[in-house]
Backbone bond lengths (Angstrom), bond angles and torsions (degrees), N, CA, C in turn:
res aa  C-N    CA-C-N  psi(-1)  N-CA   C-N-CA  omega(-1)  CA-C   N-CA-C  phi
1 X - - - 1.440 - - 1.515 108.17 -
2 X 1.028 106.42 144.39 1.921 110.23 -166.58 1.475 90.17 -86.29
3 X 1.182 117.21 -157.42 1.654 134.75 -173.72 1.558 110.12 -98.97
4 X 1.746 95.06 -15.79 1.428 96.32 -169.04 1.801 112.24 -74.30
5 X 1.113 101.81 -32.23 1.394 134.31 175.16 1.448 116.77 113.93
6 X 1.687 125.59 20.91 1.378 146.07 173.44 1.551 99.85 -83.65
7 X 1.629 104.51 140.59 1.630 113.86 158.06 1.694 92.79 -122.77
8 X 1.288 71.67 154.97 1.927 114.88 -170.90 1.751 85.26 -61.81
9 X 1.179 130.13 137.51 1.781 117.11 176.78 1.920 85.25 -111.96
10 X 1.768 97.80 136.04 1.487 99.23 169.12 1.039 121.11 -87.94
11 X 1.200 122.64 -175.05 1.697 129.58 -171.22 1.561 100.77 -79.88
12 X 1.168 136.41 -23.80 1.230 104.48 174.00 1.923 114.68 -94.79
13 X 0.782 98.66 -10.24 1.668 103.87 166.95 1.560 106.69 -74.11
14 X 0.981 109.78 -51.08 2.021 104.78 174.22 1.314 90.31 -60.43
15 X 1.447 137.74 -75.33 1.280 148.54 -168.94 2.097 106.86 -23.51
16 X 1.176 92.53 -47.98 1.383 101.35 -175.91 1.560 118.70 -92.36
17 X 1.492 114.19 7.81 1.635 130.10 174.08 1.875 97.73 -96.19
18 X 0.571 109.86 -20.73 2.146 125.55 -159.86 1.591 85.90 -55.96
19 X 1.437 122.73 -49.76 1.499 112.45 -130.37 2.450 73.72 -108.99
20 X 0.823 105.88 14.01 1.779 101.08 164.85 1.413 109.93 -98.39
21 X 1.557 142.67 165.27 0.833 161.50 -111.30 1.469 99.89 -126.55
22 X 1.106 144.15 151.47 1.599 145.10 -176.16 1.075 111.18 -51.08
23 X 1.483 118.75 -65.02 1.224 126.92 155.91 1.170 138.73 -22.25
24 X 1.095 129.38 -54.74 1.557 144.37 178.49 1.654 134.85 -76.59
25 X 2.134 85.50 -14.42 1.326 91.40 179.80 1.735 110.99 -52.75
26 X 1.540 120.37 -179.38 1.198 123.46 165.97 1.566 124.35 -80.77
27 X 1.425 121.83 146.09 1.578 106.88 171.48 1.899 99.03 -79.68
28 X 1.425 75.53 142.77 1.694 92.88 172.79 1.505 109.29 -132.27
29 X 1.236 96.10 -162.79 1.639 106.47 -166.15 1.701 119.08 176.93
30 X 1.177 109.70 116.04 1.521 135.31 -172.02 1.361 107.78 -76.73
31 X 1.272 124.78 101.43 1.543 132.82 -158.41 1.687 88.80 -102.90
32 X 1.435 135.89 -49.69 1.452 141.17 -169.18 2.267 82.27 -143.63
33 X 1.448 77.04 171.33 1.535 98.88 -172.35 1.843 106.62 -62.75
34 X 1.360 101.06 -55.09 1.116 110.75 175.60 1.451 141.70 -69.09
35 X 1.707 110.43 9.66 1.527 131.92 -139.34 1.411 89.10 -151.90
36 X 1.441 101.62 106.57 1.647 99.24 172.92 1.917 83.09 -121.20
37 X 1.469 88.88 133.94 2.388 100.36 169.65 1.463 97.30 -120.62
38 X 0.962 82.54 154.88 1.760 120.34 163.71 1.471 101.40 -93.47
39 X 1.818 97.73 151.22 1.980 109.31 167.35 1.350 89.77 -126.08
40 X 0.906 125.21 -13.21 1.971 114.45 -166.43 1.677 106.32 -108.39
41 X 1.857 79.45 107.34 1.704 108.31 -162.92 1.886 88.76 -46.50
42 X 1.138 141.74 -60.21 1.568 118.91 -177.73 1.434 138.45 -25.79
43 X 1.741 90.93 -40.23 1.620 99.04 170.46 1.113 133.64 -75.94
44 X 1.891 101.00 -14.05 1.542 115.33 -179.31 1.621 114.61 -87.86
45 X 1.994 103.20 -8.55 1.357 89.78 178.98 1.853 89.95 -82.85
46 X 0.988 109.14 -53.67 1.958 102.21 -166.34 1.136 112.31 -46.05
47 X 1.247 113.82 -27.25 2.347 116.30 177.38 1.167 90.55 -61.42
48 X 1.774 134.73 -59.75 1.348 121.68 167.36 1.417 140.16 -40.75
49 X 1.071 106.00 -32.28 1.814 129.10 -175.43 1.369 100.19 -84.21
50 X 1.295 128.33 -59.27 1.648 128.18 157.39 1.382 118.95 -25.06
51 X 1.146 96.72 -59.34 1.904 112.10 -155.60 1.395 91.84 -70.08
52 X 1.408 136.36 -13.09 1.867 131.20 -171.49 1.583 79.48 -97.19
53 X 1.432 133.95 -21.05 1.823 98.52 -172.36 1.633 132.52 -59.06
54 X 1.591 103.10 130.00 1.825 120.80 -162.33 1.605 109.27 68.54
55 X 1.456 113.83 34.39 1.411 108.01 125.98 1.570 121.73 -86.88
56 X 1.412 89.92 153.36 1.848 106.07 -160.77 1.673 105.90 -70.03
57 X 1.208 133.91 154.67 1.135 136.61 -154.21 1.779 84.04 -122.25
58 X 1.977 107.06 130.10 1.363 120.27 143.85 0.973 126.53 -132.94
59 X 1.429 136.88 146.57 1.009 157.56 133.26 1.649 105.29 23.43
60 X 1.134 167.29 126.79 1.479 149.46 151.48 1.277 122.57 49.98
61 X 1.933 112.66 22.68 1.204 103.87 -177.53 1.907 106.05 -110.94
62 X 0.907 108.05 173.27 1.632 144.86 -152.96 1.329 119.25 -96.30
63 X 1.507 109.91 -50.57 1.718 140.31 -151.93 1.283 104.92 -114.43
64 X 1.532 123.93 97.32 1.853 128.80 -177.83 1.588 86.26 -54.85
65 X 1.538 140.99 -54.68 1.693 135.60 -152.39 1.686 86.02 -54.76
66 X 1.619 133.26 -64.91 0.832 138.81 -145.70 1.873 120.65 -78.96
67 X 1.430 87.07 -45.34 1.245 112.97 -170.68 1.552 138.23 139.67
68 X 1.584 128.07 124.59 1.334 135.74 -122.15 1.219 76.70 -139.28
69 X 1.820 103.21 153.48 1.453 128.69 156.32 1.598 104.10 -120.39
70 X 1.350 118.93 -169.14 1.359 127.66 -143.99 1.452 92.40 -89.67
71 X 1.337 100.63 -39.57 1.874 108.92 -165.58 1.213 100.86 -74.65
72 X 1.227 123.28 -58.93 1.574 133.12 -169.08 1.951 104.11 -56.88
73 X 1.394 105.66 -38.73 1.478 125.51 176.63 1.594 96.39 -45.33
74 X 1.353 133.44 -90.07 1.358 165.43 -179.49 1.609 92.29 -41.72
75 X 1.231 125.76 -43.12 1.543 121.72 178.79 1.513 127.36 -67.42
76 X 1.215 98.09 -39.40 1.759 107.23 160.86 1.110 109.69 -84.62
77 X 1.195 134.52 -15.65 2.001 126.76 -177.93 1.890 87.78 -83.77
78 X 1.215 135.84 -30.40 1.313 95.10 179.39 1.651 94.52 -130.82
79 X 1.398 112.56 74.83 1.524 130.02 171.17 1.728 88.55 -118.47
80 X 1.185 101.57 -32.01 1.520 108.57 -178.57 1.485 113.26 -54.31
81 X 1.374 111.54 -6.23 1.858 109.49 -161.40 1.866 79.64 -140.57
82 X 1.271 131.90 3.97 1.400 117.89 163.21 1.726 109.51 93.47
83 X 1.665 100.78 0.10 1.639 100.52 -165.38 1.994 71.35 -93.27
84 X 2.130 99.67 156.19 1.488 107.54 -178.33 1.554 81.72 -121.01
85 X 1.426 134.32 117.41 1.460 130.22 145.13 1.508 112.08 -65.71
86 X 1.610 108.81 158.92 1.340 115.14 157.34 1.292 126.86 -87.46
87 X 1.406 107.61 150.05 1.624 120.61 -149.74 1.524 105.40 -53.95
88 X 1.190 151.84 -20.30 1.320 128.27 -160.75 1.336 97.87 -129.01
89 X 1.761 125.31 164.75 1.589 121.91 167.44 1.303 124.22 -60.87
90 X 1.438 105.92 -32.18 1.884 114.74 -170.23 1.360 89.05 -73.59
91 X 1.410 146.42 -40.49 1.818 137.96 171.69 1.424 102.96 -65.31
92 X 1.234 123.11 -59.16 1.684 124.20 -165.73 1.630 111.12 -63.94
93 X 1.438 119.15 -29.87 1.866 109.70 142.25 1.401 130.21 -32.61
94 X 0.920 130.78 -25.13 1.199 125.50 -160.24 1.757 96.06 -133.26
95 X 1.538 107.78 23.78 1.443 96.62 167.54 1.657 109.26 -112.25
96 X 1.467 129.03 148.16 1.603 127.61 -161.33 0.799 129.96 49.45
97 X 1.435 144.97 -147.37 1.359 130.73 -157.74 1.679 108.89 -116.25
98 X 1.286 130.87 156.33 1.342 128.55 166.91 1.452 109.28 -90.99
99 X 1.684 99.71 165.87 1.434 107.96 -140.98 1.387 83.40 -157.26
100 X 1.555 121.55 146.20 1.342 147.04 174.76 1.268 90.18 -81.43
101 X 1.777 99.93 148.93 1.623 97.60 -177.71 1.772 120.65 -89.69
102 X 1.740 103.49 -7.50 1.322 112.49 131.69 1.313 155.69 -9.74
103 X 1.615 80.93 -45.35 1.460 94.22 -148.70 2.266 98.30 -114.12
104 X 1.563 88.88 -15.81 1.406 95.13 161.63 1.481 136.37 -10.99
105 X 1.492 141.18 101.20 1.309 140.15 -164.85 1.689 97.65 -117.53
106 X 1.284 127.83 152.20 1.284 142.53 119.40 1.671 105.86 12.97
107 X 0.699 113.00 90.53 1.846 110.09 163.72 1.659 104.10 105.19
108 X 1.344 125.69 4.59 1.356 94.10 -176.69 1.475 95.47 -126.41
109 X 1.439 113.68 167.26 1.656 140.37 -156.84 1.433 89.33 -71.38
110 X 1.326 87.65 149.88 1.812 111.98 173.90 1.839 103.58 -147.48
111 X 1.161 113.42 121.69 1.151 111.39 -175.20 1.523 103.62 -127.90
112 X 1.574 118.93 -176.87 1.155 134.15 -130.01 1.514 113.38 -161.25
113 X 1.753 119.46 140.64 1.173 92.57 -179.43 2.055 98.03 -140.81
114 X 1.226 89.91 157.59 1.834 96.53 177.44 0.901 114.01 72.62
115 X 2.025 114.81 26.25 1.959 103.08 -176.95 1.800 116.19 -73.24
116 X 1.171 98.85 -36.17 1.563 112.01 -179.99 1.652 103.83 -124.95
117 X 0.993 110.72 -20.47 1.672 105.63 -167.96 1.695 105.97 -152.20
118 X 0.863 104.97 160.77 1.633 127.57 179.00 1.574 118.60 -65.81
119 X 1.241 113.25 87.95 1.522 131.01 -168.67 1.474 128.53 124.18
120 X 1.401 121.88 -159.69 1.794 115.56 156.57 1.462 98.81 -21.07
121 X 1.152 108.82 166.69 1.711 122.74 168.88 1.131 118.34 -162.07
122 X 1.021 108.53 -42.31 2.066 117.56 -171.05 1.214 94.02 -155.05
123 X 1.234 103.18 165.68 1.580 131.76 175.78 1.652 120.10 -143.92
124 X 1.097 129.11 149.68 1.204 118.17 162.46 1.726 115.62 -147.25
125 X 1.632 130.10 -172.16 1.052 95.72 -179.79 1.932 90.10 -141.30
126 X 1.695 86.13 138.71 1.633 123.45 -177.84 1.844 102.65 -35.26
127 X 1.436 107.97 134.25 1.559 115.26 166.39 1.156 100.54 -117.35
128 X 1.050 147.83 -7.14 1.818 142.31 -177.23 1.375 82.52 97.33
129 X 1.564 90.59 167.72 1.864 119.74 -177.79 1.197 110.80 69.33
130 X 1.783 139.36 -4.88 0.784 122.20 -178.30 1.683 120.56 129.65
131 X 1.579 86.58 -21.51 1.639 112.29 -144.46 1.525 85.09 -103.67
132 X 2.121 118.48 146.61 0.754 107.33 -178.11 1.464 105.18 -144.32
133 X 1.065 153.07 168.93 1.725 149.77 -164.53 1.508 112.12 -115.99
134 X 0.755 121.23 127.14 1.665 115.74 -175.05 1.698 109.96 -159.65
135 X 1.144 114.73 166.79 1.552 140.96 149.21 1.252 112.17 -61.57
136 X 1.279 137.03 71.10 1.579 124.48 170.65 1.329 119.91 -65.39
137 X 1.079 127.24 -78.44 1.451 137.28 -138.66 1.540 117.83 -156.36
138 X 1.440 122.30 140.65 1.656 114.31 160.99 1.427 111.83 -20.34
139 X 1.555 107.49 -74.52 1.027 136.32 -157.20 1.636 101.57 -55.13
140 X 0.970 128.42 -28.45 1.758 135.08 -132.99 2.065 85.07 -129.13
141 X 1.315 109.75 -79.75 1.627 120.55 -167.56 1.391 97.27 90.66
142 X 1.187 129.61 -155.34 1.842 160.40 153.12 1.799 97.08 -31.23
143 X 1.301 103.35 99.43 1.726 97.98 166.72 1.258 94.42 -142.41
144 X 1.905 116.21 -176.80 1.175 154.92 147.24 1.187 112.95 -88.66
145 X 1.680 112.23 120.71 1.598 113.42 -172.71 2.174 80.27 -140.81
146 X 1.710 86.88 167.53 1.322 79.26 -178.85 1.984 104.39 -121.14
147 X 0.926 127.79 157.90 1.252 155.88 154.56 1.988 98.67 -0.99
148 X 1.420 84.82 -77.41 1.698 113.86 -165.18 1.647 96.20 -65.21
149 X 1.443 131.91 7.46 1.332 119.48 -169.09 1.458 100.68 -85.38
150 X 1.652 113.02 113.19 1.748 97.34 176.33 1.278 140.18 -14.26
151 X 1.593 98.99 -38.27 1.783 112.84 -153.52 2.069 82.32 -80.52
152 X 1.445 128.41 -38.24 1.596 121.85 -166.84 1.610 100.91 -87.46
153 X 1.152 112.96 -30.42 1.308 112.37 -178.50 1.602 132.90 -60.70
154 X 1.615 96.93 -30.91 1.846 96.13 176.27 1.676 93.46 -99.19
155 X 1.296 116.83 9.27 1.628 113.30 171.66 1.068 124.95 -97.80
156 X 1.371 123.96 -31.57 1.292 149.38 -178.60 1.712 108.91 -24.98
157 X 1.172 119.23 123.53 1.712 98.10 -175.28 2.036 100.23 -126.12
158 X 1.669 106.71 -3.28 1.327 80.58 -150.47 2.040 94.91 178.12
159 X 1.410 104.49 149.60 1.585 105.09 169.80 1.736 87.95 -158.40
160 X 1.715 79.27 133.55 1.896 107.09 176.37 1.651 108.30 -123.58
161 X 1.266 100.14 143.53 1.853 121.21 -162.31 1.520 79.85 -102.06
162 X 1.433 126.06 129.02 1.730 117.91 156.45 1.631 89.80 -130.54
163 X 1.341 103.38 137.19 1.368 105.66 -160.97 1.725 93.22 -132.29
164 X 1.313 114.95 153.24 1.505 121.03 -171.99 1.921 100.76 -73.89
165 X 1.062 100.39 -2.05 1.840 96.90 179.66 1.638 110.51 -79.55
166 X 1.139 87.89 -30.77 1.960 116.25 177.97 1.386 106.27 -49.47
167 X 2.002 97.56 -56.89 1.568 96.39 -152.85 1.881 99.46 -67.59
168 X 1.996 113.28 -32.82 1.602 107.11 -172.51 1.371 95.98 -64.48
169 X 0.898 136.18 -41.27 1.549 145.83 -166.69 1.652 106.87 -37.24
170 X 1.649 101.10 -49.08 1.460 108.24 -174.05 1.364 112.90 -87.70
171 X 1.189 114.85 -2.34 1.818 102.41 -164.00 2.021 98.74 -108.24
């Protein structure tokens, strides 16, 4: 993030704006030829959430080099915009507002229940189309999984709006 408070948006975050409506795209802005930024702190959490894809997935860990869980995943994607969630999914439910899964946007939480354990479980956070970014698995790390995938679909528990009005709101 520059000083200005713009992140650089990557190609698969534009890549994954293409298939939304004219309207809805994001405002951007061409600082040098080669330098396309984002201003709309949502897009700056998913440039974050992007930028961790095929870091290795752990258990209660912290560190994308080392290894990331879902919460900790979602906690640095919007540290990027100054908002601090609490450490686990079953707390980070109950942060901002709830949201029809309808009603799902670009940047906001989608959580999950009974992936490893009995309740909340994981979280990840929404790209449009369906498609959502998360911490899966050893096996998996930092991917794109979608909505409609059987295995999220009978899990599905829930979508939360945390919006930067929230974070002045609290301080």
């Amino acid at each position: 993030m520059s000083s200005l408070g713009l992140a650089t948006l990557t190609l698969a975050t534009w890549l994954s704006f293409l298939q939304q409506p004219l309207e809805e795209l994001p405002k951007l802005a061409v600082l040098e030829p080669q330098m396309l930024v984002v201003m709309d702190p949502k897009l700056m959490v998913i440039d974050q959430a992007v930028s961790l894809l095929g870091s290795p997935y752990r258990l209660g860990g912290s560190d994308p080099k080392v290894g990331i869980d879902c919460s900790h995943f979602v906690r640095k994607a919007y540290a990027a915009i100054g908002i601090e969630l609490p450490q686990s999914a079953a707390m980070q439910i109950h942060v901002g507002s709830e949201i029809d899964k309808d009603e799902i946007q670009p940047g906001d939480l989608v959580f999950f229940k009974n992936t490893y354990k009995k309740g909340i479980s994981h979280v990840g956070i929404a790209l449009g189309a369906d498609r959502f970014v998360h911490a899966a698995s050893r096996k998996h790390g930092v991917i794109i999984s979608s909505l409609d995938d059987s295995y999220f679909k009978v899990r599905y528990a829930g979508a939360r709006r945390v919006s930067v009005a929230e974070k002045i709101a609290a301080q």
